[in-house]
C-alpha positions as CSV (number, residue, x, y, z in Angstrom):
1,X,-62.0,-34.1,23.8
2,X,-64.3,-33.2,26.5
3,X,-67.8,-34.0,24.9
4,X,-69.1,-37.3,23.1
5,X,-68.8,-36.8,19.5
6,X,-73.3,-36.2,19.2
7,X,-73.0,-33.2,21.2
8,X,-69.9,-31.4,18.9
9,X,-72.6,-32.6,15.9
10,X,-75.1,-30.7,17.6
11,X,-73.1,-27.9,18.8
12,X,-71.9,-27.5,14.9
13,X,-75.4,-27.9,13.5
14,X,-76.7,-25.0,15.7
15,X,-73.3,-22.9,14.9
16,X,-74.0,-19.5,12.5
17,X,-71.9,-18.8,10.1
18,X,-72.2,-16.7,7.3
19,X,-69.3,-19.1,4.9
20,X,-70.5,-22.4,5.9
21,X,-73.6,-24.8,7.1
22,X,-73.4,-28.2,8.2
23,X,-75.2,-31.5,6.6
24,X,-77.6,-33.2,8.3
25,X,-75.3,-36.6,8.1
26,X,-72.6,-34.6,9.8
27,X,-69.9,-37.2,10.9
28,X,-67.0,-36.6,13.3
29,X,-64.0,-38.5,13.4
30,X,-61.4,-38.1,16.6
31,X,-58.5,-40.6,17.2
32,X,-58.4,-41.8,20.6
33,X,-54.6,-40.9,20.5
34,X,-52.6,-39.0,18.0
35,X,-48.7,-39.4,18.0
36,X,-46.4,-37.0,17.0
37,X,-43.2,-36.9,15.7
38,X,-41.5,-38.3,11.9
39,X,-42.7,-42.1,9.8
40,X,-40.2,-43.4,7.6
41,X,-40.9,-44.9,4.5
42,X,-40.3,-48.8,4.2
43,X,-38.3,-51.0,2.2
44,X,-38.1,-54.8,1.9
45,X,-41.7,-55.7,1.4
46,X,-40.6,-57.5,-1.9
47,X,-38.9,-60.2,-0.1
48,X,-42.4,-62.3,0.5
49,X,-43.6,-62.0,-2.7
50,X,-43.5,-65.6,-3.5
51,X,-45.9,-66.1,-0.5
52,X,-47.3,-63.1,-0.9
53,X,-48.1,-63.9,-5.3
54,X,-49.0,-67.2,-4.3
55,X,-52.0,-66.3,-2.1
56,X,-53.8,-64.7,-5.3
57,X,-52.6,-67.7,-7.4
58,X,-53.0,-71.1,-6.4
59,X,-50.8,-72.4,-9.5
60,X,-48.2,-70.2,-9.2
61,X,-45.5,-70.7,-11.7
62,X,-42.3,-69.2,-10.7
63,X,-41.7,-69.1,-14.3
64,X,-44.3,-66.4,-14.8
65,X,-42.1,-64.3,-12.7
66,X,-39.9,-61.0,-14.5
67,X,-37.6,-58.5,-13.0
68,X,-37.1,-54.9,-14.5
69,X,-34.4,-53.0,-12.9
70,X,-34.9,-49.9,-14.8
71,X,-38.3,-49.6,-12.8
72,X,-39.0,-48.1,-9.1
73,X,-40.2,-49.4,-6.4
74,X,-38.1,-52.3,-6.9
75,X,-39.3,-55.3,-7.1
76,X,-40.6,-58.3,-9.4
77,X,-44.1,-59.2,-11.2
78,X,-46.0,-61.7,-11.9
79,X,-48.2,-62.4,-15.1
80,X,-50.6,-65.5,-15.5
81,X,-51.9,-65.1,-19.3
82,X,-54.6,-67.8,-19.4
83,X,-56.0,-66.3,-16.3
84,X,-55.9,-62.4,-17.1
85,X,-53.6,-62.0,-13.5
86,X,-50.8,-59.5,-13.4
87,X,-49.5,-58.7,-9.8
88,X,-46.4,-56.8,-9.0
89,X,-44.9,-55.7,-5.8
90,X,-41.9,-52.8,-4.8
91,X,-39.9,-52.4,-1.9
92,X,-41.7,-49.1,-0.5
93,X,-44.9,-51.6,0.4
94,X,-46.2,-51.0,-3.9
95,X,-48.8,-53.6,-4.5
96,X,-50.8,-54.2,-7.3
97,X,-53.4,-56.3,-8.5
98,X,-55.2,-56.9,-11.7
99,X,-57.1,-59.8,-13.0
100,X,-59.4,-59.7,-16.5
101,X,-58.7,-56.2,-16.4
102,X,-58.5,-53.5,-19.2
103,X,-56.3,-50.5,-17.9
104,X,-57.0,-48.5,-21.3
105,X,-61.6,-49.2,-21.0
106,X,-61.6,-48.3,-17.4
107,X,-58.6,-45.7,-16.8
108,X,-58.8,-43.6,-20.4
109,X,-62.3,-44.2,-21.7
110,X,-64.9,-44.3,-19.0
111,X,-67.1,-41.4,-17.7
112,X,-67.6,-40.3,-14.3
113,X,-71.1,-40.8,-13.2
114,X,-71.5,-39.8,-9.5
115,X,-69.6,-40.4,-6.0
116,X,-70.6,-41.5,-3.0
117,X,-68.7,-40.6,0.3
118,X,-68.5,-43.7,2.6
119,X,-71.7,-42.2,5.2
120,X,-73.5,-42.1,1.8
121,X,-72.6,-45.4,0.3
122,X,-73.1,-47.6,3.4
123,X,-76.7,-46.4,2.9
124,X,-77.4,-46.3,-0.5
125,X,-80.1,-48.4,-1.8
126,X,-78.9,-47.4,-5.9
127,X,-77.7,-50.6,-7.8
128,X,-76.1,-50.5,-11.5
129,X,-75.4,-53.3,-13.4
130,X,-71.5,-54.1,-13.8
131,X,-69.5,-54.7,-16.8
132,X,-69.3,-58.7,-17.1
133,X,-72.1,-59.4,-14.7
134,X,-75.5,-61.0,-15.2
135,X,-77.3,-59.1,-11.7
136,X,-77.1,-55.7,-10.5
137,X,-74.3,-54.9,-7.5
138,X,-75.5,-52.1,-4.9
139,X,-73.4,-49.3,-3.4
140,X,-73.3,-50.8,-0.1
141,X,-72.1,-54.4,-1.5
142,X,-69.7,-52.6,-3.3
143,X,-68.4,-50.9,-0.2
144,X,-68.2,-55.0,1.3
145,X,-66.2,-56.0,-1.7
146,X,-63.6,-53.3,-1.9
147,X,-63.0,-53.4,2.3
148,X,-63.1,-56.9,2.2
149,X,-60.0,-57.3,-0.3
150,X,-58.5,-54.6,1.5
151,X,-58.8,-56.6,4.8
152,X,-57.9,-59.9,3.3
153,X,-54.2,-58.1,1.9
154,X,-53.5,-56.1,5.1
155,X,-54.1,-59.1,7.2
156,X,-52.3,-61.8,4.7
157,X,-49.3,-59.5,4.2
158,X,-49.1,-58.3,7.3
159,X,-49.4,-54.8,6.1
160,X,-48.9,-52.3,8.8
161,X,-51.1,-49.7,8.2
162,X,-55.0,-49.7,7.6
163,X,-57.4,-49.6,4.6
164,X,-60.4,-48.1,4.8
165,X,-62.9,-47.4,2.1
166,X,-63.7,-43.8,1.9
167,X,-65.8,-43.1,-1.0
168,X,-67.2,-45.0,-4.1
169,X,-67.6,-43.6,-7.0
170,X,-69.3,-44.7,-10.1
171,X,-68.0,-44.9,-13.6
172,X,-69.6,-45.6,-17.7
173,X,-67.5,-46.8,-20.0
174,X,-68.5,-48.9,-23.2
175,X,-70.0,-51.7,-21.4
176,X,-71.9,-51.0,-19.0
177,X,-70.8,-49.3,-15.3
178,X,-68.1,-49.7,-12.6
179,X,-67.0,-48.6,-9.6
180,X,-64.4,-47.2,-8.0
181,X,-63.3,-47.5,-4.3
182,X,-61.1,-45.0,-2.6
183,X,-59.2,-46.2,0.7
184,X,-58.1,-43.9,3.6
185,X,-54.7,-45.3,4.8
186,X,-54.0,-45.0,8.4
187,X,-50.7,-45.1,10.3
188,X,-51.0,-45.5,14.2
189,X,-54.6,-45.5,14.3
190,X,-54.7,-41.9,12.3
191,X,-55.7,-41.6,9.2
192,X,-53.7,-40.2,6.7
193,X,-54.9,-36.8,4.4
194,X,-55.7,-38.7,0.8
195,X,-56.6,-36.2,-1.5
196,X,-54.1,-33.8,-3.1
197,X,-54.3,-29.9,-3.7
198,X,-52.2,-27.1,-5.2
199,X,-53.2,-25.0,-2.2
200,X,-52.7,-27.5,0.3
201,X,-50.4,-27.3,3.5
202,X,-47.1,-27.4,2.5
203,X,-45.5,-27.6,-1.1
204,X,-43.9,-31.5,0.3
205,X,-47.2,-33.1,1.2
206,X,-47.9,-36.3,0.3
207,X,-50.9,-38.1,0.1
208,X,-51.8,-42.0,1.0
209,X,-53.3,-43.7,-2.7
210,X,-54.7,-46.9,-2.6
211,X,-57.8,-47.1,-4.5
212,X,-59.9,-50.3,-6.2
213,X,-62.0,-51.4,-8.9
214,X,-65.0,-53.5,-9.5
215,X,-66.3,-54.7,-12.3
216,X,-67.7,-58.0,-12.8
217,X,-69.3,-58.2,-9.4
218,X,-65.3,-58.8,-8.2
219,X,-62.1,-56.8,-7.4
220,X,-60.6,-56.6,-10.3
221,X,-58.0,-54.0,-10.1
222,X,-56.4,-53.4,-6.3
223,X,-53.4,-50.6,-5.9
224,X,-51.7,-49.7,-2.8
225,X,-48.7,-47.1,-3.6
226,X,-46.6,-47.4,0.1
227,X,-47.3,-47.4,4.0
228,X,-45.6,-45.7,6.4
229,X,-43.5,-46.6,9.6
230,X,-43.0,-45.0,13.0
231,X,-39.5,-43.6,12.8
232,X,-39.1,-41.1,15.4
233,X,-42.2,-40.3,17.5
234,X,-41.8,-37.3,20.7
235,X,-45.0,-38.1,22.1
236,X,-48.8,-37.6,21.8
237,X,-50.8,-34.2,21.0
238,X,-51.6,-33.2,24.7
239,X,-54.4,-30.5,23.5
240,X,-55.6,-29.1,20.2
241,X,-59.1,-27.1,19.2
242,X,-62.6,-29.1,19.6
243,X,-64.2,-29.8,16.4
244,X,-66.8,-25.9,17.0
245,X,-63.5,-23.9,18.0
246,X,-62.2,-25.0,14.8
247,X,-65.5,-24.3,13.0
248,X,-65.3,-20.8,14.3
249,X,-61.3,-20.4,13.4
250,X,-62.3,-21.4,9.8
251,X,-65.3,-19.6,9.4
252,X,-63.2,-16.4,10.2
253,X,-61.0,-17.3,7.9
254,X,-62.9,-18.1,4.6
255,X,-64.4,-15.1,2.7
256,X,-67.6,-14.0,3.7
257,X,-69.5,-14.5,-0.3
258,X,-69.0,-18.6,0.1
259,X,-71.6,-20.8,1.0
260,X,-70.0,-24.3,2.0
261,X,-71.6,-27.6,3.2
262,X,-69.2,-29.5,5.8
263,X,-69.9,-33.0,5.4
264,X,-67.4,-34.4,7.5
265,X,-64.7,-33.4,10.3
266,X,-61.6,-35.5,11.1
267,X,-58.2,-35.1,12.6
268,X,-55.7,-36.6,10.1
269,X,-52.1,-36.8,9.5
270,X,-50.6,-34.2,6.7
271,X,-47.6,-35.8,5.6
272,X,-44.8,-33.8,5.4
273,X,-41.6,-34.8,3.4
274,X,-38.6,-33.9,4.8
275,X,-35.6,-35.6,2.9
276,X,-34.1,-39.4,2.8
277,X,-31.9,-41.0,5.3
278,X,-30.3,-44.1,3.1
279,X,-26.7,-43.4,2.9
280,X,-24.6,-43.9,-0.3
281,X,-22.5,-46.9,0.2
282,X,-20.2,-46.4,-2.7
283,X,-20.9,-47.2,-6.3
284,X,-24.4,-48.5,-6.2
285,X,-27.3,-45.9,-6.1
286,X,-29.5,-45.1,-3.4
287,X,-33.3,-45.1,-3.6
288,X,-33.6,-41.5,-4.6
289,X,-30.8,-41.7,-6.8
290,X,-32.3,-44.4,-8.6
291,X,-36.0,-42.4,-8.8
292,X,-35.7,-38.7,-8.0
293,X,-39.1,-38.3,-9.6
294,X,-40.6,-40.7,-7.0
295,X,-43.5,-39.8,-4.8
296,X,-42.8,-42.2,-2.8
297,X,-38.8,-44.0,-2.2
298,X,-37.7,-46.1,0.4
299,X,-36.2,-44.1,3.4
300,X,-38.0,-40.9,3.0
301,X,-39.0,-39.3,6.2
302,X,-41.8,-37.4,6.8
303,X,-43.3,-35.4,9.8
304,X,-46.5,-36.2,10.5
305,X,-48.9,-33.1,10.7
306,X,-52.0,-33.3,12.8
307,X,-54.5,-31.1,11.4
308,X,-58.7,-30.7,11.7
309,X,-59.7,-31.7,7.9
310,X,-63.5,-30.2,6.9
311,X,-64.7,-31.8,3.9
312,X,-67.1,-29.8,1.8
313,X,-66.8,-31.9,-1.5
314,X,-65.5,-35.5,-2.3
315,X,-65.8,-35.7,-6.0
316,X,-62.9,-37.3,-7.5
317,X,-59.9,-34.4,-8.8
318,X,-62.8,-31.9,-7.9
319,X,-62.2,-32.2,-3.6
320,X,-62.9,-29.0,-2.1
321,X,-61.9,-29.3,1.8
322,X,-59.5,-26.9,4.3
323,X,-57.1,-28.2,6.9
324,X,-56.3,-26.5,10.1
325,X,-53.1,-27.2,11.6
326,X,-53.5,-28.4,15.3
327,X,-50.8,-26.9,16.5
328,X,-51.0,-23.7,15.6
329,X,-54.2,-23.3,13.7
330,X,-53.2,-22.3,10.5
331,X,-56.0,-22.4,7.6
332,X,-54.9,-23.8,4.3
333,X,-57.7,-24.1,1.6
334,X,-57.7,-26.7,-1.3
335,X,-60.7,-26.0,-3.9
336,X,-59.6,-28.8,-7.3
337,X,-62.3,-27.3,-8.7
338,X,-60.9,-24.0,-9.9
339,X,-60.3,-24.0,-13.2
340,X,-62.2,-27.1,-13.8
């Protein structure tokens, strides 16, 4: 891009548009460099899990160790009762992470309270009290909990791709407040699209999901559902729309009766699935013969889209935002809010 990220803000601020308006803590995001071309999905990252189980218990007991075949992604977990820890791990780079931890409280009987898209949460001044703790924990501490656990598992397991909280959203349930962390997961220094939508590119997106929660003033739930590998890359995107010429495409695009706020702009990946390359070897099943029904299998390929992403709303399930394909500009909306 030709300008400094302030000036596109400014630019966009003093746009006119009869559809959309932009906030006053407008944020830009622009990779440096953008590859193009197909990721693969991994498999194998089960094979350090003794290392990897022991980091998050000192006394591990391989004893405390089970195996369930019938399950995908493969791989074994890990329960230490007196402790309340339960950590599994899968081939496709599945990790998860629970410790005094009740899935049926916080996933099935809690209310959503507000969210908090990361510009917003890194300034917050709000603090709740937490389920289990004495004190109050602010927004912004929260934020420094949930990237710090993130950090301390990408850098420990050498996970390949990124974790970055994008959003924290609060939660009620019977004993007080939580929160939840989102992460954007990036592959190549590009973030990946996280949120889903019925009307989103292409019928075979995925998206990234790695998410946290805290309770007690601690991580106490951590899930990270794959990361992706450069399989086949062509090259770099040599020249796409600035951040106003895709303003303007949009605009011209959206009906003229809506009224949007763009909160933030990025360039993201779209990921694209295109099929699986494991070949049969015989009698025993591949990956997607084993899990059809699996979002994620070891050996998918995907193409990774590049495509502007204008975020209007960030509610969790209720994400209204529109993507606009860099190469060849194409609109797709995704409002999770109709019907709601």
């Amino acid at each position: 891009m030709s300008k400094k990220k302030s000036e596109y803000i400014d630019e966009l601020k003093k746009l006119e548009c009869d559809n959309m308006n932009f906030s006053d803590i407008l944020d830009i995001d622009i990779p440096q460099k953008i590859k193009t071309g197909d990721f693969i999905c991994p498999t194998g990252f089960e094979d350090n899990y003794k290392e990897i189980f022991t980091h998050y218990d000192e006394d591990f007991n391989e004893a405390n160790i089970t195996n369930d075949d019938t399950t995908y992604p493969t791989g074994p977990s890990y329960e230490d009762k007196e402790k309340g820890l339960q950590l599994s791990i899968g081939c496709t780079g599945f990790f998860s992470y629970q410790k005094v931890f009740d899935v049926q409280k916080y996933y099935n009987e809690s209310e959503f309270v507000k969210t908090f898209p990361y510009s917003e949460a890194v300034e917050s001044s709000e603090k709740y009290k937490l389920v289990g703790s004495e004190g109050e924990l602010s927004v912004p501490e929260a934020v420094k909990l949930a990237q710090d656990f993130a950090d301390d598992f990408t850098n420990f397991c050498n996970y390949p791709n990124d974790l970055s909280v994008s959003r924290i959203s609060l939660y009620e349930c019977s004993d007080g407040y939580f929160y939840m962390a989102n992460y954007t997961q990036s592959v190549s220094d590009v973030n990946i699209l996280e949120y889903a939508g019925y009307d989103s590119i292409d019928e075979n997106m995925i998206v990234s999901c790695a998410f946290a929660y805290i309770c007690g003033n601690e991580v106490n739930n951590f899930v990270t559902n794959s990361y992706f590998e450069e399989y086949k890359i062509d090259g770099e995107l040599t020249s796409t729309s600035d951040p106003v010429s895709a303003a303007k495409c949009l605009s011209d695009t959206l009906a003229t009766n809506m009224k949007l706020n763009v909160k933030r702009i990025a360039i993201e990946y779209c990921m694209i699935k295109k099929g699986n390359i494991e070949e049969s070897t015989g009698d025993e099943e591949t990956n997607r013969e084993k899990a059809p029904w699996a979002t994620y299998c070891s050996y998918d390929i995907y193409e990774a889209v590049p495509c502007w992403v204008f975020y209007f709303d960030e509610t969790p399930n209720k994400e209204i935002y529109a993507t606009i394909n860099c190469n060849d500009m194409n609109v797709s909306f995704v409002n999770n809010q109709k019907g709601v």
